[in-house]
C-alpha positions, 0 to 999 in steps of 0.5 A: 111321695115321701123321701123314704118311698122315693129311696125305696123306689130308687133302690128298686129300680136300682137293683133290677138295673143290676140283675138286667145288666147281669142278665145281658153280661151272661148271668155272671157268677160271682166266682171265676171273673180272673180267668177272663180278665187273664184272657182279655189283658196280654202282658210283657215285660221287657229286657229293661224292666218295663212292663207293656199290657195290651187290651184288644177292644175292636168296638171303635178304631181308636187306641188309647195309650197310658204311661204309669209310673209308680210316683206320685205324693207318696214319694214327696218328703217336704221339700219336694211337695208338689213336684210330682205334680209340676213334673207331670205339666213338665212332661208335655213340653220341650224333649230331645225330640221336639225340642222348641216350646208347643213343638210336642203340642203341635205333634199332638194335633198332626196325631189327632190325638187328645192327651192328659195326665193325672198326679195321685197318691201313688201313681203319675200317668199319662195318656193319649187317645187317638185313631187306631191307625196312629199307634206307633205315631202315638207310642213314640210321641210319649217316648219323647218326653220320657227318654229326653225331657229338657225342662227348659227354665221359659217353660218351667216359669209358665208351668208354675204358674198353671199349677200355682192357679190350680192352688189358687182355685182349690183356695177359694173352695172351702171344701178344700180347706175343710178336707186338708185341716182334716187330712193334715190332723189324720196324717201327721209328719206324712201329710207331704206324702199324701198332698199331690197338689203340694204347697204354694212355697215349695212349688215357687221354688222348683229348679229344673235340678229337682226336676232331672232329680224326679226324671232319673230315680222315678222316671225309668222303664223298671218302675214303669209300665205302657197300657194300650188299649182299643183297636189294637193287636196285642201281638203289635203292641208288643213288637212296637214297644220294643223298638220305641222303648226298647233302648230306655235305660234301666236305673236302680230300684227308686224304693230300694234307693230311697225306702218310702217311710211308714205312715204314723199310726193316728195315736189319738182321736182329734176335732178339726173345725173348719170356719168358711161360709157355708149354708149347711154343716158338713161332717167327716170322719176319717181312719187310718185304713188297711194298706193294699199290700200288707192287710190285702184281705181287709181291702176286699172287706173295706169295699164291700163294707162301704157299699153295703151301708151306702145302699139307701135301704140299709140299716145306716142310712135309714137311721142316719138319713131317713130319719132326717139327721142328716140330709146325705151321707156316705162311706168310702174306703180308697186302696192304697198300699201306703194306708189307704184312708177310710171316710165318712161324710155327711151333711146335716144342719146347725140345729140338729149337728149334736144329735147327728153326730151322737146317733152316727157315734152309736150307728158305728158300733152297732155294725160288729152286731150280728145280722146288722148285714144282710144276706140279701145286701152282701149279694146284691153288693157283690153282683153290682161290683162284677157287673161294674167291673165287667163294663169298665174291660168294655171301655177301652180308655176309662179300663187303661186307667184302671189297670194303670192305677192297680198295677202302679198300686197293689200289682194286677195280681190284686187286680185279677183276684179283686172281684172273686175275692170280694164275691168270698166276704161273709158278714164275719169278714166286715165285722172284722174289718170294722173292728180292726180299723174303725170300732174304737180306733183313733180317728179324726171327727171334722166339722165345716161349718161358718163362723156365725153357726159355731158362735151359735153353737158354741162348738169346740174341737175337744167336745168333738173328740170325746165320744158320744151317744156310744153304749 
């Protein structure tokens, strides 16, 4: 079978796996999936500000409980790179409560209880998930470390250490270093605050000083949030939160107090090469994108955009991949209310690199042309995203996180809406999008490759920032 037969077969198999799951969901319409999320997902605030959300899932006795708070890179100038972080390894040691080293670990074990904890751009969370009938075991076990964490010096040490050999391995990965060359070129004077892994030398010389500094502006219960999950009654949760969490202190607004700064606009296209031994060539290009809060509307674009050309039948890829160009490509747009960045990756060969990038260069344009999206594209793109959607409220941890993320990020009143507003998008919608962000705009044009194949090529990073194969 050819590649373009075997493509072909995927995305039919593809699309009749979408139209059977929507089928068994209930024919979902493509409208009116907000009155359900609001149905399925209580919500309280409390008298300090902290925001509690209940999902009740009775599918299996377990609970899963997630600590969001609105940190992350997004709060790091460069002395604090990183820190958001190492706080987050911070947070599973010694409190007021289990004040001795690996005391709070072992509690874990008597819960029965699997936890973690993620740093991101815009969003720190932290979770456990256990027997549903350990609830109010699990909602205290997290109130320990956010109430009275101690941040004890012997602790510190070995968690810079863990974290310095998270550095060490994304070091010896040349993706990484291709990516962040990229990602420093795109951002400018803002790269601190999108790096939540940080930097070697700022990490080294973390004091539990900077730690209680993070602790007192960040983590408190108005920039806060507590998302249970599962086996639970919503009514339950809500009567535990107020007396586990009921006596957390309020404190100042942490983005009044300290405003998180605009990201620069990217005033010029730029190449970035990146020599590492690879066997094959990577391409990425990357734009300042739509912020979740201030361009809401182009984020629902963004997305629909961004699956449509991903779809292997689509006009992109049969120009890009079918035709051998490149072996794998794709688009991706990532919400964030602080500019989220728009990507495109792709791999191809040394011999067929130029020719690549010229024919993307032109593919890119062509997308504002009428009729580029399909009806039939758009439609099954917007069924796909409901029924993606509909199955994650169905899974009780993986859902915890989601809603952590969009409330942290955009608020649930984004969240609620996001499905109905991405069923509205129209072609003129992604076209406007596509040329108010990426048609024209200053971007960043990245290549990996090793340093034989760029000899061989004679590449150079101003050949790669000057437009090619464009009308």
């Amino acid at each position: 079978m050819s590649r373009k037969e075997t493509r072909e077969l995927r995305l039919t198999l593809r699309r009749s796996a979408v139209l059977a799951l929507a089928a068994l969901l209930g024919a979902l319409p493509l409208y009116g999936q907000r009155a359900e999320l609001e149905r399925r997902i209580q919500r309280q605030v409390l008298p300090n500000g902290l925001e509690v959300i209940a999902v009740e899932n009775r599918g299996v006795p377990l609970v899963t409980i997630e600590v969001d708070v609105r940190n992350g890179s997004f709060t790091q100038g460069p002395q604090f790179e990183g820190l958001s972080h190492l706080y987050e390894h911070m947070f599973f040691k010694a409190n007021a409560e289990y004040p001795e080293p690996d005391q709070f670990v072992a509690r874990a074990s008597e819960l029965g209880a699997v936890f973690n904890g993620q740093t991101r751009e815009e969003i720190v969370n932290y979770y456990v998930t256990l027997p549903a009938d350990s609830l109010e075991g699990g909602m205290r076990f997290l109130a320990a470390p956010l109430k009275g964490p101690l941040f004890r010096q012997d602790e510190l040490e070995r968690e810079r250490s863990v974290v310095i050999g998270e550095y060490d391995r994304n070091e010896s990965n040349p993706f990484y270093h291709f990516t962040t060359a990229v990602d420093k070129a795109l951002w400018t004077t803002a790269w601190s605050r999108k790096n939540p892994l940080g930097e070697r030398d700022v990490i080294l010389r973390t004091t539990p000083q900077q730690m209680r500094f993070i602790q007192q502006r960040y983590y408190i219960p108005n920039n806060s949030a507590i998302v249970v999950t599962g086996d639970v009654a919503p009514e339950r949760v809500f009567a535990i939160a107020r007396t586990v969490f009921g006596d957390w202190k309020r404190g100042p607004d942490p983005f009044v107090t300290d405003p998180i700064p605009a990201v620069p606009p990217l005033t010029h296209s730029q190449g970035v090469i990146t020599e590492q031994p690879v066997g094959s060539v990577v391409v990425m290009l990357k734009w300042q994108g739509p912020s979740a809060v201030r361009d809401a509307a182009a984020t629902y674009a963004a997305d629909v955009f961004s699956d449509v050309l991903n779809q292997p039948g689509s006009r992109f890829q049969k120009r890009l991949v079918d035709s051998g160009l490149f072996q794998s490509i794709g688009v991706n747009y990532y919400t964030l209310n602080n500019v989220g960045p728009i990507t495109i990756v792709g791999e191809t060969t040394p011999e067929r690199l130029r020719e690549a990038l010229a024919a993307l260069d032109e593919e890119i344009t062509k997308v504002v042309e009428p009729n580029y999206f399909s009806t039939e594209e758009l439609e099954f793109t917007k069924q796909h995203r409901i029924v993606d959607a509909m199955f994650q409220l169905e899974r009780a941890s993986g859902f915890s996180h989601q809603l952590g993320f969009w409330w942290a990020v955009t608020g649930l009143e984004y969240f609620y809406g996001y499905t109905d507003m991405m069923a509205k998008q129209t072609p003129e919608d992604l076209r406007r999008y596509a040329k108010t962000y990426i048609i024209g705009k200053p971007h960043i044009v990245g290549v990996l490759l090793s340093p034989e194949m760029r000899q061989r090529l004679g590449l150079g990073t101003t050949e790669l920032a000057t437009p090619r194969g464009q009308p």
